[in-house]
C-alpha angles and dihedrals in degrees: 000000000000094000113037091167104042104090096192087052088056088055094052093050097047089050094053090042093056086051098050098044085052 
């Protein structure tokens, strides 16, 4: 991750992991 602090970052990514692993 490019943003391990920023907790709204980590939400993001999460989010567009779960899409794309869909």
């Amino acid at each position: 991750m490019l943003c391990i602090t920023n907790r709204c970052c980590i939400k993001y990514m999460t989010i567009v992991e779960r899409v794309m692993n869909s």
